[in-house]
PDB file of N, CA, C and O in Angstrom, chain B, residues numbered from 101:
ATOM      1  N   UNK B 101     116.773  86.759  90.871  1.00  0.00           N
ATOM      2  CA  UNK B 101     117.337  88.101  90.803  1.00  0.00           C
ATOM      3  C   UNK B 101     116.529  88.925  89.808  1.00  0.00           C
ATOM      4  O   UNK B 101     116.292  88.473  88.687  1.00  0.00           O
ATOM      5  N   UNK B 102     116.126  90.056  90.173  1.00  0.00           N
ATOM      6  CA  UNK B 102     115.028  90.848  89.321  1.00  0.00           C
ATOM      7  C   UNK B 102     115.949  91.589  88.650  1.00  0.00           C
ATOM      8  O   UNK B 102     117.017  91.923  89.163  1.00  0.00           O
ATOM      9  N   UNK B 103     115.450  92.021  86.975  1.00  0.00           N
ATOM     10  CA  UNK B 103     116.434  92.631  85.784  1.00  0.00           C
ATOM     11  C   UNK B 103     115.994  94.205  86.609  1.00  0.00           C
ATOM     12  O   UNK B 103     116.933  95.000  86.657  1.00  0.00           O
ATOM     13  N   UNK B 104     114.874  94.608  87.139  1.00  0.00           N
ATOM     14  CA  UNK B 104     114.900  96.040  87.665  1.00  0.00           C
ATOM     15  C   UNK B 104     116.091  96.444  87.736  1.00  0.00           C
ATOM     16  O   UNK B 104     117.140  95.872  88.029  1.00  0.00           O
ATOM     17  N   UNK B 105     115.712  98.037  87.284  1.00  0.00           N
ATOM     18  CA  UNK B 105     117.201  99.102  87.650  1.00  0.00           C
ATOM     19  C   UNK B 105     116.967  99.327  89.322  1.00  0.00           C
ATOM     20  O   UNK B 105     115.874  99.420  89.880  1.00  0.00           O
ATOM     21  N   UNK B 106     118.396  99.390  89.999  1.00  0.00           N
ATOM     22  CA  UNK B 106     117.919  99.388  91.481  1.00  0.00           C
ATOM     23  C   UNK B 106     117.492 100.942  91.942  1.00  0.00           C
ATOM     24  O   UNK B 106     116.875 101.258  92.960  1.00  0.00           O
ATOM     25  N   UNK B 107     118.074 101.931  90.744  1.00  0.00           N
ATOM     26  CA  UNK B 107     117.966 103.269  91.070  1.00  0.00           C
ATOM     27  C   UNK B 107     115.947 103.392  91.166  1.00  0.00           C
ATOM     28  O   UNK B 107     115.226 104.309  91.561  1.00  0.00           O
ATOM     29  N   UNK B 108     115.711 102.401  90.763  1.00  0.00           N
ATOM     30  CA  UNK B 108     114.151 102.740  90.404  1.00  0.00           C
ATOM     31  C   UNK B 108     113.024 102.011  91.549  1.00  0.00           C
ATOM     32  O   UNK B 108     111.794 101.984  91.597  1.00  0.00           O
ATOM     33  N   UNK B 109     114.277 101.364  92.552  1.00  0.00           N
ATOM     34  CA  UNK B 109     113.446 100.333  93.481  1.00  0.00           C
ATOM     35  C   UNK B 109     113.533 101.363  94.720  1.00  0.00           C
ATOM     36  O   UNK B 109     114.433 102.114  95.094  1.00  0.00           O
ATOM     37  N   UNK B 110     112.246 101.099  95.204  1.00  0.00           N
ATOM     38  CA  UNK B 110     111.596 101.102  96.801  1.00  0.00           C
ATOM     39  C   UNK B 110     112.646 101.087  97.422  1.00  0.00           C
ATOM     40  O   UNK B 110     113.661 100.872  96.758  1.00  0.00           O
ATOM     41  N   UNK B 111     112.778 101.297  98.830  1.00  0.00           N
ATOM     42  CA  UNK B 111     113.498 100.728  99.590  1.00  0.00           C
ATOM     43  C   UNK B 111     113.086  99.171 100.159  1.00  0.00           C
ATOM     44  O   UNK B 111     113.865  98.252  99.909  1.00  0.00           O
ATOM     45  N   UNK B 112     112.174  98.974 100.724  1.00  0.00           N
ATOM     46  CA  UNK B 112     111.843  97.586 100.452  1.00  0.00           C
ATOM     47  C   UNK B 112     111.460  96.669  99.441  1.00  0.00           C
ATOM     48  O   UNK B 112     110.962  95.555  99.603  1.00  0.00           O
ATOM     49  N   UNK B 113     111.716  97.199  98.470  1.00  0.00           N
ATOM     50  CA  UNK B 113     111.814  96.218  97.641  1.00  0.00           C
ATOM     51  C   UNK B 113     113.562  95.854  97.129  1.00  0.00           C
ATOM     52  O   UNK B 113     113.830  94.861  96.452  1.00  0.00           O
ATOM     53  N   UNK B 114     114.474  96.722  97.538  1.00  0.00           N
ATOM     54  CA  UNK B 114     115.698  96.640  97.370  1.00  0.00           C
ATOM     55  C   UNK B 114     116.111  95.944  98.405  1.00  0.00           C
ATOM     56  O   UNK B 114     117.029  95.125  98.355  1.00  0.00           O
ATOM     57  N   UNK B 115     115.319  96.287  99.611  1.00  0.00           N
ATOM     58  CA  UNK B 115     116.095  94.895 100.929  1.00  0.00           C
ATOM     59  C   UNK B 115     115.471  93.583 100.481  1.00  0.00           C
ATOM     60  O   UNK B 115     116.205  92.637 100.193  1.00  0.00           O
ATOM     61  N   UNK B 116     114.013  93.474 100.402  1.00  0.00           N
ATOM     62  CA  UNK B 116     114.129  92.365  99.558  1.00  0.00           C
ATOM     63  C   UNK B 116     114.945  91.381  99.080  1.00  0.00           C
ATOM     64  O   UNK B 116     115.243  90.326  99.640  1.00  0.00           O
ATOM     65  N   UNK B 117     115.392  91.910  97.687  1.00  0.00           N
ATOM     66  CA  UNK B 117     115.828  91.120  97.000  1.00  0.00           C
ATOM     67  C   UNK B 117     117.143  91.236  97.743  1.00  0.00           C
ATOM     68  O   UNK B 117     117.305  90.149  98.298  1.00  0.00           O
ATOM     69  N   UNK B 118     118.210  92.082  98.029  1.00  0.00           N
ATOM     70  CA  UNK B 118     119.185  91.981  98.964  1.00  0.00           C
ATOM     71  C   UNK B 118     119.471  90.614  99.891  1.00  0.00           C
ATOM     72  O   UNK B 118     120.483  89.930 100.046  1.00  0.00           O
ATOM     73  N   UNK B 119     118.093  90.529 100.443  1.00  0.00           N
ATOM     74  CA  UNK B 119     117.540  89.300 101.223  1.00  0.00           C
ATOM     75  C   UNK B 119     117.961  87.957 100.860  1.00  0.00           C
ATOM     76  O   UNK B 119     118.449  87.068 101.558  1.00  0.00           O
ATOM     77  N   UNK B 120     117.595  88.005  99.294  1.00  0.00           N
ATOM     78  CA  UNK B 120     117.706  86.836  98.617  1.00  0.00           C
ATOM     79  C   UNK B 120     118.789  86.818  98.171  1.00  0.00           C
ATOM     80  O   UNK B 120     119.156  85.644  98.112  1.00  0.00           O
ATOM     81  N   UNK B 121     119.832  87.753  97.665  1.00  0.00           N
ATOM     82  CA  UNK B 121     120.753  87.802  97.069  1.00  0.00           C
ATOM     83  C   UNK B 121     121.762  87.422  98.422  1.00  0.00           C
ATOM     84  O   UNK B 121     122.940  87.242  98.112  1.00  0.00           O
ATOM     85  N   UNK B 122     121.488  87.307  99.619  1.00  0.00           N
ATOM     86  CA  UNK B 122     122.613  86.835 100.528  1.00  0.00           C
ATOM     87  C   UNK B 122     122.061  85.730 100.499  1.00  0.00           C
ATOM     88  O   UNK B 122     122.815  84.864 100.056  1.00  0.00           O
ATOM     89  N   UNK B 123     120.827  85.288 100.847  1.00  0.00           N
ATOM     90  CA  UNK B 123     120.448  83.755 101.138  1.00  0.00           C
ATOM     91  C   UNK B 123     121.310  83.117  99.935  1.00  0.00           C
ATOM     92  O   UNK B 123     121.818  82.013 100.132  1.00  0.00           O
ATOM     93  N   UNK B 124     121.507  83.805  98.616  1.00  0.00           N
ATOM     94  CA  UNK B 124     122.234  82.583  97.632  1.00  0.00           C
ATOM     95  C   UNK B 124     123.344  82.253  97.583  1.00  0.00           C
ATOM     96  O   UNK B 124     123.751  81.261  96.980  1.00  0.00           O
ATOM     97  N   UNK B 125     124.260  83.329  98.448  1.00  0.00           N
ATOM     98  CA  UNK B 125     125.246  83.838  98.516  1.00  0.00           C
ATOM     99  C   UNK B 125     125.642  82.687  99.484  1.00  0.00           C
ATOM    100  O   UNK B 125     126.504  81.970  98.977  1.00  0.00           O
ATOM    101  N   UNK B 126     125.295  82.336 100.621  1.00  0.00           N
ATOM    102  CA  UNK B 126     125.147  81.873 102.085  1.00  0.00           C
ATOM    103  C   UNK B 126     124.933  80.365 101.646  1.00  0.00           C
ATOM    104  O   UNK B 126     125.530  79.458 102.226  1.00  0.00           O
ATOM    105  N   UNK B 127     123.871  80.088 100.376  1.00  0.00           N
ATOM    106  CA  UNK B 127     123.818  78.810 100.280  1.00  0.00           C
ATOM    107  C   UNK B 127     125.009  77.390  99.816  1.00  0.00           C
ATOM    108  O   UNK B 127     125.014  76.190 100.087  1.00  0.00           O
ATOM    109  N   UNK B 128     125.953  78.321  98.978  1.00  0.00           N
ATOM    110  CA  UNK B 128     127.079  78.116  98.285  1.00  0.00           C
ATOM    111  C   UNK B 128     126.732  77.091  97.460  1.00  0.00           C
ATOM    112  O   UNK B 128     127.482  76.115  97.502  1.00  0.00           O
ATOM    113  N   UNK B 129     125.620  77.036  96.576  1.00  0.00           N
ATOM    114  CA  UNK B 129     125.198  76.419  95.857  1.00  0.00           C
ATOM    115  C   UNK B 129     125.126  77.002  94.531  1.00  0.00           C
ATOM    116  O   UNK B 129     124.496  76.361  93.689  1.00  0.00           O
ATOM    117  N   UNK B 130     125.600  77.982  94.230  1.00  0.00           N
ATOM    118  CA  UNK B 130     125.858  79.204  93.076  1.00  0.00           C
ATOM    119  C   UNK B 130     127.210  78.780  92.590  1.00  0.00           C
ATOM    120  O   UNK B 130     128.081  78.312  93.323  1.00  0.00           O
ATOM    121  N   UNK B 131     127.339  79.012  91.076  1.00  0.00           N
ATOM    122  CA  UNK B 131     128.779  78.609  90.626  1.00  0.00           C
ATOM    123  C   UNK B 131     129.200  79.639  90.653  1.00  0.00           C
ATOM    124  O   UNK B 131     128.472  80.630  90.605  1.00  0.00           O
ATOM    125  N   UNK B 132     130.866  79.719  90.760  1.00  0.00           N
ATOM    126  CA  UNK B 132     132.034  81.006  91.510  1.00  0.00           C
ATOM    127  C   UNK B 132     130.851  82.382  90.587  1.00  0.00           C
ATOM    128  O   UNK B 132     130.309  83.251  91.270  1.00  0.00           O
ATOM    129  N   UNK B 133     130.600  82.309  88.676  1.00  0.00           N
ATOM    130  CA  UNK B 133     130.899  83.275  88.135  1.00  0.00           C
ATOM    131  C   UNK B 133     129.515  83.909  88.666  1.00  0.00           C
ATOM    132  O   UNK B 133     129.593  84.960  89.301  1.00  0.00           O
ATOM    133  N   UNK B 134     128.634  83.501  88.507  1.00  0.00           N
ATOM    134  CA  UNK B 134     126.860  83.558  89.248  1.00  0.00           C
ATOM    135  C   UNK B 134     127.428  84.157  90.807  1.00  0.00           C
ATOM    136  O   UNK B 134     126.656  84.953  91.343  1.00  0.00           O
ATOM    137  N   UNK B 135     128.308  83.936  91.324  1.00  0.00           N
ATOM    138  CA  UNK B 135     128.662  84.444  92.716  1.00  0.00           C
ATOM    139  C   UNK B 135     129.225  85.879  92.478  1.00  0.00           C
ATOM    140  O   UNK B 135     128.842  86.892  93.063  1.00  0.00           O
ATOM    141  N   UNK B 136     129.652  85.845  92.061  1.00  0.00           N
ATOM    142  CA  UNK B 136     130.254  87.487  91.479  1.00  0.00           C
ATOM    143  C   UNK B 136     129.963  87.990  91.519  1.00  0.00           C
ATOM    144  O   UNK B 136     130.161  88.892  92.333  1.00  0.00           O
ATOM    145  N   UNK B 137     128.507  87.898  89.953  1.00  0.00           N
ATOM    146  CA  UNK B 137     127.457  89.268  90.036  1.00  0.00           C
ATOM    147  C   UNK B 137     126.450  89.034  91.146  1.00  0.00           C
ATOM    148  O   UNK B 137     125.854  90.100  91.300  1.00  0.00           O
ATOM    149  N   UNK B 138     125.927  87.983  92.112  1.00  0.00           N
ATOM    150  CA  UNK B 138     125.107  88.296  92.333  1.00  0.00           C
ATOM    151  C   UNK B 138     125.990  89.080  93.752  1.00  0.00           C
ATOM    152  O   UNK B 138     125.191  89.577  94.545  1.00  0.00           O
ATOM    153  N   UNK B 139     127.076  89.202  94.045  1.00  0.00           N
ATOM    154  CA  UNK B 139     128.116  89.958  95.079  1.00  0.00           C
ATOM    155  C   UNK B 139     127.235  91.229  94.412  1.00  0.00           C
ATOM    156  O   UNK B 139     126.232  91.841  94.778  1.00  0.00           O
ATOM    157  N   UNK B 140     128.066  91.304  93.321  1.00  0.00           N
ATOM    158  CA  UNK B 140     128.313  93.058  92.623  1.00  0.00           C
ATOM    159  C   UNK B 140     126.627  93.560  92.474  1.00  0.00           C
ATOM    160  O   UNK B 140     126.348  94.700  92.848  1.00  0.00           O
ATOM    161  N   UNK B 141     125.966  93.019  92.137  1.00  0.00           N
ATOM    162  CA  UNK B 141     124.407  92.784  92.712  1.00  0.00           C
ATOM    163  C   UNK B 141     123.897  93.822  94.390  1.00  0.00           C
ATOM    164  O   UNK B 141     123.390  94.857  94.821  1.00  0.00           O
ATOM    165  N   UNK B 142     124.480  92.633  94.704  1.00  0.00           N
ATOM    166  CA  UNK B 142     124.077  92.967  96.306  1.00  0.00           C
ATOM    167  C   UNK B 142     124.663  94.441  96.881  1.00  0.00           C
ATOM    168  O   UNK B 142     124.034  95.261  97.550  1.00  0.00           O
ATOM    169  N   UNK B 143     126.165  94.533  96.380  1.00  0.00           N
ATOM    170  CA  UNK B 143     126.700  95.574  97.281  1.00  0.00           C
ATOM    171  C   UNK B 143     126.248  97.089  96.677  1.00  0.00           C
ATOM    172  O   UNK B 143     126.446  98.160  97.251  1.00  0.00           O
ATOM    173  N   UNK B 144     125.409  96.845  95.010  1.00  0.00           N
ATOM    174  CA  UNK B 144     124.608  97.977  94.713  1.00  0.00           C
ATOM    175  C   UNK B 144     123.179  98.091  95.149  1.00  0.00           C
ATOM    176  O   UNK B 144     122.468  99.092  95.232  1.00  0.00           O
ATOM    177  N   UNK B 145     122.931  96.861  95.402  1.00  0.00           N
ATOM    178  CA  UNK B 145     121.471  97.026  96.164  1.00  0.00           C
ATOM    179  C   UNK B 145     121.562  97.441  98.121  1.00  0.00           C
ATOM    180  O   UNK B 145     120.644  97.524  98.936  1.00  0.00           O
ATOM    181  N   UNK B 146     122.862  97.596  98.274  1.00  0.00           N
ATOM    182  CA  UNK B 146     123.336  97.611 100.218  1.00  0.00           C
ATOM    183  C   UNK B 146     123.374  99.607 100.091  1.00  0.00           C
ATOM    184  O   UNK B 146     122.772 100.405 100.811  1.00  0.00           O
ATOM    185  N   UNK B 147     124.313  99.897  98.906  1.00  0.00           N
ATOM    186  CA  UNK B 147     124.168 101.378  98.465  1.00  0.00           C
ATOM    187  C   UNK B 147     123.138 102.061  98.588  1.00  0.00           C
ATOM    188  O   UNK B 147     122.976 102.968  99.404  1.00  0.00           O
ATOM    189  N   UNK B 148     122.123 101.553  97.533  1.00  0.00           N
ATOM    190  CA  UNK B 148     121.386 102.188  97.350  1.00  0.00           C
ATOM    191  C   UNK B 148     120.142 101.947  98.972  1.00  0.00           C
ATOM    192  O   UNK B 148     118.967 102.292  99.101  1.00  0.00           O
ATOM    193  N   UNK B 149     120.690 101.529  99.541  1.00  0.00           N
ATOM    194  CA  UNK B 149     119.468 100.996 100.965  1.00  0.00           C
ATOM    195  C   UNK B 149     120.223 102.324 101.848  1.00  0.00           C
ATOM    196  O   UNK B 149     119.646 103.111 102.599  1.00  0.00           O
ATOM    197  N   UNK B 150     121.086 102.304 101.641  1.00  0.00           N
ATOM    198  CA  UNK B 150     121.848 103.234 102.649  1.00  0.00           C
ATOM    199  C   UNK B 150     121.595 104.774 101.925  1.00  0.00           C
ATOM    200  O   UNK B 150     121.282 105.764 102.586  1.00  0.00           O
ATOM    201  N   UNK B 151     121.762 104.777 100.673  1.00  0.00           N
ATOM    202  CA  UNK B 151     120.995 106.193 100.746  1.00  0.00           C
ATOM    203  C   UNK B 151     119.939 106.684 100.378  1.00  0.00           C
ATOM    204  O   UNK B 151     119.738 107.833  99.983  1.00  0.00           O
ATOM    205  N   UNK B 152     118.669 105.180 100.582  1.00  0.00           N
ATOM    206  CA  UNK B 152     117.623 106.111 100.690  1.00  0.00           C
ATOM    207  C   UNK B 152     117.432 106.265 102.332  1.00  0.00           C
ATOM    208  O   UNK B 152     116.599 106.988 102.878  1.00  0.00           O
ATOM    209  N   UNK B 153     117.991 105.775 102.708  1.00  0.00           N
ATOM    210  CA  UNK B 153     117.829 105.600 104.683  1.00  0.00           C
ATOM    211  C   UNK B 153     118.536 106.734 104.868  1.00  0.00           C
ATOM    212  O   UNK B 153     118.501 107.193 106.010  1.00  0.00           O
ATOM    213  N   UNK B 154     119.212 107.350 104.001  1.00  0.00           N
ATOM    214  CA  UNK B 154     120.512 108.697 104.341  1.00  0.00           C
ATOM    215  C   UNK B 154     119.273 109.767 103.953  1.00  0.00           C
ATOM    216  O   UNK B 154     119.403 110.773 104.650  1.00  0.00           O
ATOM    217  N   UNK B 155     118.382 109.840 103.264  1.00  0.00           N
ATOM    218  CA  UNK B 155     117.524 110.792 102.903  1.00  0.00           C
ATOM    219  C   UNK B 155     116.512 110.714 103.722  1.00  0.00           C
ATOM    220  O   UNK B 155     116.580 111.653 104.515  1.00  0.00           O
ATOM    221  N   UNK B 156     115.389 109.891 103.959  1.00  0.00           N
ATOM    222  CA  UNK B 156     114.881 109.759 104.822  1.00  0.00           C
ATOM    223  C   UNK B 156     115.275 110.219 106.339  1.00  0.00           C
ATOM    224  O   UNK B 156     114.602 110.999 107.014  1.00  0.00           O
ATOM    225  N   UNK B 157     116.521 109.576 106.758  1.00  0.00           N
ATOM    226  CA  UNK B 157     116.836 110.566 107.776  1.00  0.00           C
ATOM    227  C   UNK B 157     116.788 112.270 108.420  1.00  0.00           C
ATOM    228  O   UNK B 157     116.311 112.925 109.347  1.00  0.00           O
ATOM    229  N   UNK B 158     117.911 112.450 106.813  1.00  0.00           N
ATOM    230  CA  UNK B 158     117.713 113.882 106.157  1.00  0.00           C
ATOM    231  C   UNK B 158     116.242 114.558 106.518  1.00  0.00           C
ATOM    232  O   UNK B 158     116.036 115.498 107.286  1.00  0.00           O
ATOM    233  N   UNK B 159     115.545 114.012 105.953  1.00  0.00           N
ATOM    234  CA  UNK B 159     113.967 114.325 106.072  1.00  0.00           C
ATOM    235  C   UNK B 159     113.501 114.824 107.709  1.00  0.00           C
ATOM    236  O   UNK B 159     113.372 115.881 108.325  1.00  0.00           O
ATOM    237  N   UNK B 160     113.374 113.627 107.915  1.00  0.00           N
ATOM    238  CA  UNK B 160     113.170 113.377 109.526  1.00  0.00           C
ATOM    239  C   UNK B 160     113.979 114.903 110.401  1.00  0.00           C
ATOM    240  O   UNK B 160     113.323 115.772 110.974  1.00  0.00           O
ATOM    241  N   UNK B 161     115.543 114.884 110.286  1.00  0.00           N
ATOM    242  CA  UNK B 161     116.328 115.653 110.567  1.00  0.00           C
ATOM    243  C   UNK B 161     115.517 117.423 110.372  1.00  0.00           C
ATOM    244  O   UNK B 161     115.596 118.324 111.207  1.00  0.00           O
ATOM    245  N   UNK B 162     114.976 117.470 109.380  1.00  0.00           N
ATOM    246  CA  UNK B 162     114.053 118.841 108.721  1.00  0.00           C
ATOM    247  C   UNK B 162     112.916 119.145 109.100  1.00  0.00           C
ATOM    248  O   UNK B 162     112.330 120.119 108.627  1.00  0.00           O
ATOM    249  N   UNK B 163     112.545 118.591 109.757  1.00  0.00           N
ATOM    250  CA  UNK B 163     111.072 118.773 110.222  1.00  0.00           C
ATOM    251  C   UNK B 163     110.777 119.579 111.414  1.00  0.00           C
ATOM    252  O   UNK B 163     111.018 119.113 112.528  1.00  0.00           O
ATOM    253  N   UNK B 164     110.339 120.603 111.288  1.00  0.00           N
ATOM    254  CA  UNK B 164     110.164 122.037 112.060  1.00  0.00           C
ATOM    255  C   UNK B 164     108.915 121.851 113.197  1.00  0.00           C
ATOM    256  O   UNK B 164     107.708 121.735 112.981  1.00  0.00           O
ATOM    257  N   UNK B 165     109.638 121.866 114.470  1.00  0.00           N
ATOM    258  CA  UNK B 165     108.302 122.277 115.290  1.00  0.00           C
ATOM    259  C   UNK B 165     108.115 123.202 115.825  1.00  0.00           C
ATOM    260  O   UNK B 165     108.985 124.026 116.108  1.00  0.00           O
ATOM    261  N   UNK B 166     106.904 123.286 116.098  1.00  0.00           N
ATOM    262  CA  UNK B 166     106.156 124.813 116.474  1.00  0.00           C
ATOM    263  C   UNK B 166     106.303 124.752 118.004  1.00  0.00           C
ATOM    264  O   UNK B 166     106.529 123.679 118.562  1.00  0.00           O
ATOM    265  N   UNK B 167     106.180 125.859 118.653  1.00  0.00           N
ATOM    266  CA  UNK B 167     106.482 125.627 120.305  1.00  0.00           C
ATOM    267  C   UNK B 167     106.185 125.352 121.726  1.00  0.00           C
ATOM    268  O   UNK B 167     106.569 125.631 122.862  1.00  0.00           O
ATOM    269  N   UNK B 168     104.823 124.283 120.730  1.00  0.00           N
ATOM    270  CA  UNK B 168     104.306 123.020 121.872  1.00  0.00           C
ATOM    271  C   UNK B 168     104.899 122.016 121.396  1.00  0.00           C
ATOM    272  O   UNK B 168     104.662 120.919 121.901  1.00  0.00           O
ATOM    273  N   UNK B 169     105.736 122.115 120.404  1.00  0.00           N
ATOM    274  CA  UNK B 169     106.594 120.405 120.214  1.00  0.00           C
ATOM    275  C   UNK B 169     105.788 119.790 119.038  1.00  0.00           C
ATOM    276  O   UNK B 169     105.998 118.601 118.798  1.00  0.00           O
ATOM    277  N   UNK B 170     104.873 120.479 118.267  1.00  0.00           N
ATOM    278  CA  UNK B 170     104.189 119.942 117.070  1.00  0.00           C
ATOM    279  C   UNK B 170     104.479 119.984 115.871  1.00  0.00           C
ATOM    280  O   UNK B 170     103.977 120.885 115.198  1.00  0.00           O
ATOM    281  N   UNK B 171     105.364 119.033 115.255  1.00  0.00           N
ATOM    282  CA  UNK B 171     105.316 119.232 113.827  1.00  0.00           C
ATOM    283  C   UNK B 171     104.461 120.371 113.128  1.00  0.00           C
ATOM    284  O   UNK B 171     103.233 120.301 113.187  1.00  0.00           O
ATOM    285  N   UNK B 172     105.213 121.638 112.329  1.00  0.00           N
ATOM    286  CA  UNK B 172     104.569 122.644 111.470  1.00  0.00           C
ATOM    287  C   UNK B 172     105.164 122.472 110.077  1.00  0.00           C
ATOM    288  O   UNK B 172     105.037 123.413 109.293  1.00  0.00           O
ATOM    289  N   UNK B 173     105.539 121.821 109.848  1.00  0.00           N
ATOM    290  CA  UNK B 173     106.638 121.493 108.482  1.00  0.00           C
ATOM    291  C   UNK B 173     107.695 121.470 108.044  1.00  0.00           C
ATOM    292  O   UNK B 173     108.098 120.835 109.019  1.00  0.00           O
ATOM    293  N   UNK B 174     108.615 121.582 107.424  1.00  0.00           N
ATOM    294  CA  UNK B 174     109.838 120.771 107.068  1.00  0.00           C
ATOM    295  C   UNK B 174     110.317 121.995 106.893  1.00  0.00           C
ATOM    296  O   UNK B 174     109.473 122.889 106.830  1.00  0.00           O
ATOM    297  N   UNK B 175     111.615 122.335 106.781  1.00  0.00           N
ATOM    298  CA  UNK B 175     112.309 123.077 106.453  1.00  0.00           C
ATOM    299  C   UNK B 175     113.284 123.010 105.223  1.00  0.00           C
ATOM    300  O   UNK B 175     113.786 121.926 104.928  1.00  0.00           O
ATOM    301  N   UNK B 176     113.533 124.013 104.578  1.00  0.00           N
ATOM    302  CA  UNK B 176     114.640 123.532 103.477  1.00  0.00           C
ATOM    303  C   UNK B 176     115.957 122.925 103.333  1.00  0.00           C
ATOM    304  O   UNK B 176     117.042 123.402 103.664  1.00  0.00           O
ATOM    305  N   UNK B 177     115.769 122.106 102.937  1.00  0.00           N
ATOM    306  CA  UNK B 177     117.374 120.711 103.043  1.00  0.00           C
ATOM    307  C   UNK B 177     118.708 121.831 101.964  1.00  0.00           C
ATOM    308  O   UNK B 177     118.814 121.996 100.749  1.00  0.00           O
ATOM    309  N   UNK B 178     119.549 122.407 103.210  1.00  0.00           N
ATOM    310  CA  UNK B 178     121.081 122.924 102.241  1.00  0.00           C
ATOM    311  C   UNK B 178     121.671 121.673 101.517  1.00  0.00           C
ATOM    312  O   UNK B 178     122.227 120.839 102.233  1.00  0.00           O
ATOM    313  N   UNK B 179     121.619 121.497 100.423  1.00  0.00           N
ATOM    314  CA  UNK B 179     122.430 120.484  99.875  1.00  0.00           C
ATOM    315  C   UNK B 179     123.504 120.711  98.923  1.00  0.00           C
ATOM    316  O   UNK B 179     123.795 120.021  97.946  1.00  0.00           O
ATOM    317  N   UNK B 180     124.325 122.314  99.560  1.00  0.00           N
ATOM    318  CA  UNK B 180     125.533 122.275  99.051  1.00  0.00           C
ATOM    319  C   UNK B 180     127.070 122.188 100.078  1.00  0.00           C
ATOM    320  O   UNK B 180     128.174 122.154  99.535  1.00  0.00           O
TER     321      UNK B 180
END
């Protein structure tokens, strides 16, 4: 389990370890209290996967085409 802040991880590097944090989970070879955090672990590393995939979308969602169907650039994201 990496001490990284997850606010500061990749998105693949947060599924990653996610990855591993179920494989240990799954192995039931972890004692109950080690099961806990690496739960409380995981379901902040499942968060944070979901909203960088919620932004990225976002992104995707913004992207302006010109009127042969060609990407011309993004448009401004309302984020109130």
């Amino acid at each position: 389990m990496s001490d990284t802040s997850i606010s500061e991880m990749s998105f693949e590097d947060a599924m990653k370890e996610l990855e591993t944090v179920v494989s240990r989970l799954e192995s039931g070879d972890v004692p109950l209290e080690d099961s806990i955090k690496l739960y409380e672990r995981g379901a902040a590393l499942k968060a944070h996967c979901q909203k960088k995939l919620a932004e990225a979308e976002e992104k995707v969602a913004q992207i302006a085409l010109d009127g042969d169907g060609k990407p011309k650039g993004t448009t401004p994201v309302d984020v109130t």
